[in-house]
Every structure is written in C-alpha cells, then in structure tokens.
C-alpha positions in Angstrom: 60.8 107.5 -31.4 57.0 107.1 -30.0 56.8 105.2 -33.5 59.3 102.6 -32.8 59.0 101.8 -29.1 55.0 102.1 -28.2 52.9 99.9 -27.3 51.6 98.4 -30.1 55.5 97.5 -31.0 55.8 96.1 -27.5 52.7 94.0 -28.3 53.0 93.0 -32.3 56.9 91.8 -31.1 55.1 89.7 -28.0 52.8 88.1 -30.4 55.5 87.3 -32.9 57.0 85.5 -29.8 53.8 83.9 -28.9 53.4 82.5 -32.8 57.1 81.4 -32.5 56.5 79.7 -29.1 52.8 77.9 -30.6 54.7 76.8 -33.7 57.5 75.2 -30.9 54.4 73.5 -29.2 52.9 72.5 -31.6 56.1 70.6 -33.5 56.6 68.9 -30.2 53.3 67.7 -30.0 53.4 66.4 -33.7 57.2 65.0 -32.3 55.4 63.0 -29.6 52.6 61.0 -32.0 53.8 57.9 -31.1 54.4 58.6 -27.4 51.9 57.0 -25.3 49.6 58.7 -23.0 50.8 62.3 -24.6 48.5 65.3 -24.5 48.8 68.1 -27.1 50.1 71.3 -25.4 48.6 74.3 -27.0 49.5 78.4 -26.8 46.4 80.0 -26.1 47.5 83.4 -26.7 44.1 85.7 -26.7 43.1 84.4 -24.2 45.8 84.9 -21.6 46.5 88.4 -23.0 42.8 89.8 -22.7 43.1 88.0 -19.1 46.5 90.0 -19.0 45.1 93.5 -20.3 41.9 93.4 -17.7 44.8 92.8 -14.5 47.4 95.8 -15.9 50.0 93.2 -16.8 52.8 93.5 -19.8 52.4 91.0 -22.7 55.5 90.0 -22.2 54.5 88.3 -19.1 51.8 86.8 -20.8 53.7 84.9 -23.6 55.5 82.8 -20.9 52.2 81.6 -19.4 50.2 80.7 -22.5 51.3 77.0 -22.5 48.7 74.7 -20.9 47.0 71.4 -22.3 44.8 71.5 -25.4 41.5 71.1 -23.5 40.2 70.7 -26.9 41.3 67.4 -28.0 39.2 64.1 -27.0 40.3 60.6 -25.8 42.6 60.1 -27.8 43.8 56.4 -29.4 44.0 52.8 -27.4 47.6 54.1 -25.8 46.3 57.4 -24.3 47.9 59.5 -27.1 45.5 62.7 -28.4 47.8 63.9 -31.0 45.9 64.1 -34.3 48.4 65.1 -36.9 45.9 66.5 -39.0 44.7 69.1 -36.9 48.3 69.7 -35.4 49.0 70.4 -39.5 46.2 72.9 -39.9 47.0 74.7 -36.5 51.0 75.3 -37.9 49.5 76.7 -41.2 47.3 78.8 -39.0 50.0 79.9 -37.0 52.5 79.9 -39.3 49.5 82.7 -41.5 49.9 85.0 -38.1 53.5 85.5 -37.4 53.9 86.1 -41.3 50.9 88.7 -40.5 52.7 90.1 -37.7 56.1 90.3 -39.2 54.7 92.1 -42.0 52.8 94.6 -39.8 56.3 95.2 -37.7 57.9 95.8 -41.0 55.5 98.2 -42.7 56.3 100.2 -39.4 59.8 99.8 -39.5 59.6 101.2 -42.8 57.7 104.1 -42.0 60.0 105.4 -39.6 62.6 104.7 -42.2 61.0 106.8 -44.3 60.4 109.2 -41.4 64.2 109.8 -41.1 65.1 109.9 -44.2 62.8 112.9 -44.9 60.5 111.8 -47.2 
C-alpha cells in the first residue's frame, strides 16, 4: 500500500488539482476579455509549493492559495482590461501539457500496483 498512498501520490493528485484549478483561472480570465478594468488571475503553483515544502505544510494546503493576480501582465488596453487572449491560449496548452503529464504519471502507478496484485 506504501505504493498507492505516499507522498508522491499525495503530491502528483495535488498538482493535477492545481492544473485543474489554473485551467478554471485561466478560462475565466479569457471569460472576462471584454470586462473593463479586469486583471488576469494566475495559479502559480511552484512557487507556493516550494514556499509550502521549506514551512512543513501539506500540498493540499497549497493548491487553495495559489490564486493571486498575474503580476506579469502590463497595462493593459484603454479600458483597464490586461487579458491578452493569446497568451491566455498558450498558458491552457501549457497547462493543459501538465495535467495530461501528471495523469499519465498517476496512471503508470496505478498500473504498477495493479500489476503488483495481480502477481505478475
């Protein structure tokens, strides 16, 4: 069972969360283009999990914390809105890249312990 619920699982199923949460984010920022004065939100998972690891914490706690504003983004247009839709894009194939990574990585263990109990 040390397989199937150690850390690692804890952590690859928190950053399949995190992925899941960014790509929420980051359709609601691509939702709000046209929504004056908006300001991208952004997960900034590494981040707040290496901040996480140093003080002892679970990465569960840090997935509910990573949203903040993208400090990233500039100005913006005339009406205050910093959404630009092609780098929101590119961030969701990004992200979209990592929680297929992550899922895979979950089920090549999966499968191992399948194979584990099986016998073979």
């Amino acid at each position: 069972m040390q397989l199937l619920f150690d850390e690692t699982s804890d952590l690859l199923t928190e950053m399949v969360r995190a992925a899941s949460l960014r790509h929420q984010v980051l359709a609601r920022n691509i939702a709000n283009i046209d929504t004056p004065g908006y300001r991208p939100m952004e997960v900034d998972f590494s981040e707040e999990l290496r901040l996480a690891s140093e003080a002892g914490e679970p990465p569960a706690m840090v997935v509910r914390t990573a949203v903040a504003a993208d400090r990233s983004v500039g100005a913006g247009r005339y009406d205050g809105n910093a959404v630009d839709l092609d780098r929101q894009m590119a961030k969701m194939a990004e992200n979209a890249l990592w929680h297929n990574t992550m899922i895979q990585i979950l089920n090549s263990r999966m499968n191992l312990l399948r194979t584990v109990i099986r016998g073979g």
